[in-house]
N, C-alpha and C positions, 0 to 999 in steps of 0.2 A: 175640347180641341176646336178650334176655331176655322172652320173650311172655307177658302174663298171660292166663290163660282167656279173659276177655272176650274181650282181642283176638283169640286161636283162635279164636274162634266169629266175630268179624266175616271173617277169613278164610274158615271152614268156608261162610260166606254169601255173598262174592263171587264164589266159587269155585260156588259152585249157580244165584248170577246171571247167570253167564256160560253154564250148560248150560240156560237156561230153556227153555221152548216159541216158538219162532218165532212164534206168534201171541200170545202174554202180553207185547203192546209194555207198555200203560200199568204194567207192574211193572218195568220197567226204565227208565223216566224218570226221570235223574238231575237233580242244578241245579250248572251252571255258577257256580263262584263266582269268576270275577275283578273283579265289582262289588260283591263282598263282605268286598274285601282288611283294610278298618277296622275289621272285628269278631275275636271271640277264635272260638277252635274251639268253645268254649261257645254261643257267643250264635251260631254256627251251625247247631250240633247242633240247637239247641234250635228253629228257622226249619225246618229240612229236616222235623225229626218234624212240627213241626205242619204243613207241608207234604202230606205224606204221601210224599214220595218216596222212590228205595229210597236217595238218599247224593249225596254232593258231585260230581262232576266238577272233582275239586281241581286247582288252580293250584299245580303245583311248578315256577317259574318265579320272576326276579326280579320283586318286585312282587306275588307270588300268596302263597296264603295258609301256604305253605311255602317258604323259600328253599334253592334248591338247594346252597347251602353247607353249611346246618346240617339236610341230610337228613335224616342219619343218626338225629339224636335227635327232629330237629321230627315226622317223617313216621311214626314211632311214636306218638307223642305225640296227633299228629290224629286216627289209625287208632282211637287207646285211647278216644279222648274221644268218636269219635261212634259206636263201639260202645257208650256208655251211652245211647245214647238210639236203641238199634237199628238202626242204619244200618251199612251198609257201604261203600266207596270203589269204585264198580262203575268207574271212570276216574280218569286223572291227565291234566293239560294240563300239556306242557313244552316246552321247546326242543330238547329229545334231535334230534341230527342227524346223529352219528358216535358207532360201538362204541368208537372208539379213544381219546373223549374223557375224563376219569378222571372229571368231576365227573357226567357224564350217567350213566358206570358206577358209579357210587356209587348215583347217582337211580333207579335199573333195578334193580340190586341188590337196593338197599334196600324198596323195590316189590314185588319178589319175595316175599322175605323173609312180608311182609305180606299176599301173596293178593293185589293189588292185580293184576289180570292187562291191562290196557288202559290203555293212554295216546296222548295225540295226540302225531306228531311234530312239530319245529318247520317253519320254513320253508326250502326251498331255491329262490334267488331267479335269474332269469334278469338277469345283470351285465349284458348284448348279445344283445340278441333275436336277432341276425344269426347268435349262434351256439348256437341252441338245441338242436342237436342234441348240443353239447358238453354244452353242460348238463345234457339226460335221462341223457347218458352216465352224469356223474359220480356224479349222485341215484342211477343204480342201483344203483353201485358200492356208495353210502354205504349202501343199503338193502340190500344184500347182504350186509355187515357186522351190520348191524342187527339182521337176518332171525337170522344164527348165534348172537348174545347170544340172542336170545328164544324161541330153540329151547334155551338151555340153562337160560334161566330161565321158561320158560314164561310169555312175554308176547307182546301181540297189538299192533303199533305201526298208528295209522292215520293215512293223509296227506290232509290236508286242502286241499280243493279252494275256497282262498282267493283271489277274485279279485284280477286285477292282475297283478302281477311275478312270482308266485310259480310253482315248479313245481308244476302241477294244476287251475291256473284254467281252463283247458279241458278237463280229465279226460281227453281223447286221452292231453294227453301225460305224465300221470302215470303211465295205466295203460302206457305204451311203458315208464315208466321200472321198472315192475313185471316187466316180462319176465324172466324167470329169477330171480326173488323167491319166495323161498317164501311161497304168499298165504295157507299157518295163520299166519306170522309178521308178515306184512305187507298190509295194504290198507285201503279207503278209508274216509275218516269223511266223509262225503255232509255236503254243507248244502246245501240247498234254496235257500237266501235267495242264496248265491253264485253257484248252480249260475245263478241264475232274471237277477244280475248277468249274466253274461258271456254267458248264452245265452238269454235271455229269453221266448222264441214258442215255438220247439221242441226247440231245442238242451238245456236242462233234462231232458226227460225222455229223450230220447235218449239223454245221457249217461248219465243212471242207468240205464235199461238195459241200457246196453253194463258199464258197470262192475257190476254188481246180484252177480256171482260171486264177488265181494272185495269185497263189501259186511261189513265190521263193527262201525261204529259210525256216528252220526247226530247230526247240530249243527241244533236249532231256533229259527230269529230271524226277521225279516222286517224288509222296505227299503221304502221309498219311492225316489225319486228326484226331486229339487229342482232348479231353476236357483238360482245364485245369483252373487254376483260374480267369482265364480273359477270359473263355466262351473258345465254339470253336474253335482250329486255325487250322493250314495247319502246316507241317513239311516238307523237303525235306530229303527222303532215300534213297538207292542204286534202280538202275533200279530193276524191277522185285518185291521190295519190300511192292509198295503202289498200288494204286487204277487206274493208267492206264493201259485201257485194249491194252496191246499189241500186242498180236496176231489180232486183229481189229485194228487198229493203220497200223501195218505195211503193214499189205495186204492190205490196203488202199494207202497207199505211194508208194508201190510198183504198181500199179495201177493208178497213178497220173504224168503227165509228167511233168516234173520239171530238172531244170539243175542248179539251185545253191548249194549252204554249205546244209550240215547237222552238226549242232553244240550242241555238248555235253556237257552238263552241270553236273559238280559235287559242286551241291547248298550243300548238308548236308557238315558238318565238316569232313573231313580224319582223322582228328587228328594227332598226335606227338607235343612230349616237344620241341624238337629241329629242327632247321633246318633241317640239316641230315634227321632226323626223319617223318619231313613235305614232304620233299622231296618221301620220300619211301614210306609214307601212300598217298601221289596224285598221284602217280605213278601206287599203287595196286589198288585206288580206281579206276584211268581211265581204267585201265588195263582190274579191272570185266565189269567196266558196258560195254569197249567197247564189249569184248566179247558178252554180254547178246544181247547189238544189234542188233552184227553181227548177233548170232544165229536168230534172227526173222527177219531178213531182208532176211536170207537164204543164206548167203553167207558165213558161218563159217564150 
């Protein structure tokens, strides 16, 4: 693979992102782009700088703003483009769920390659609760696997504690499935907005606690929760809108020594008819909530 300088130096930069100060959260605030899939890496670039953040928390996933088919040459491609406009790729979001899969080894690879040293793994789902203990099994196994690529490539995978079916919605039993995992190679991408789902009162921070020693990366969203005619659900709103306790949250992370991404999520709709329009309302939307962060991380 053929690296121009630019892109060495966007490497030389994630590679320094990743060793930052445990307390320099707001310089590690990346932006989730999977509500960004309709723009070019240009018209990214150019949103994250005026942002101020340090880079994308790319989607290399179907649908995201890299496809894992065409890695190889897209995921340089993206690397080169938002190193012009001084950013680096502090994360990738994928499906990676097995070492043994060739297209996920290609995505990891190629990753490498590029300094990109952190990405979320995909989901490992409980088929029959009945047999959940099969299940931590197998996740270990797969994470075991996982763990050996990223010792050879120097990657940090984190398992995201997404509510519902998935393995880690209760953090118990991800960190079960973490046993005997090497946790430089593997452990948890925290979200607060899930955690605050499935355990609401006290279970949230409990959790993070218990997990806070494999803590390496962090997903930022917030929920409401609605009736509606199909019972119950969850909604995603602007920070500060829903039901995570933030000021707890933060003085906890702030609190927690950690040196990867913090990755901001704008789950709800921005809205706009038009591109143009898509454009301006992702831009206001990242624009408030990064503010709202800053302000409770202390650093605005």
């Amino acid at each position: 693979m053929d690296l121009s300088r630019r892109t060495m130096l966007a490497m030389a930069g994630a590679a320094s992102a990743a060793s930052a100060a445990p307390s320099d959260l707001a310089s590690r605030v990346c932006l989730f782009t999977d509500h960004l899939a309709a723009f070019s890496y240009e018209e990214v670039g150019r949103m994250l700088k005026d942002l101020g953040v340090t880079g994308p928390d790319l989607t290399v996933r179907k649908g995201g703003l890299v496809q894992p088919a065409s890695v190889a040459s897209d995921l340089p491609r993206a690397v080169e483009t938002f190193s012009r406009y001084s950013l680096t790729v502090p994360m990738m979001t994928t499906t990676v769920l097995s070492a043994d899969d060739p297209v996920s080894r290609s995505v990891l690879e190629t990753a490498s390659k590029l300094g990109i040293r952190y990405y979320k793994l995909g989901y490992y789902h409980y088929d029959d609760l009945a047999r959940w203990r099969e299940t931590i099994d197998s996740t270990r196994a797969a994470l075991q696997g996982l763990a050996k690529l990223g010792a050879r490539l120097n990657l940090r995978a984190g398992m995201h504690n997404h509510a519902g079916d998935s393995v880690g919605c209760s953090l118990w039993d991800s960190w079960e499935a973490m046993q005997g995992v090497d946790p430089n190679r593997v452990g948890f991408f925290f979200d607060p907005s899930h955690a605050t789902i499935e355990g609401g009162k006290t279970g949230w921070t409990l959790n993070f606690r218990r997990i806070a020693p494999k803590l390496l990366m962090v997903a930022i969203k917030d929920f409401v929760w609605e009736k509606t005619n199909q019972g119950w659900r969850t909604r995603w709103v602007p920070l500060g809108e829903g039901l995570v306790n933030w000021p707890a949250f933060c003085a906890l992370l702030k609190s927690t020594p950690f040196a990867g991404p913090i990755s901001l999520h704008i789950e709800y709709d921005p809205g706009g008819k038009t591109k143009t329009e898509r454009y301006d309302r992702s831009y206001e939307a990242a624009a408030r909530d990064l503010q709202f962060l800053k302000r409770h991380l202390g650093t605005d």
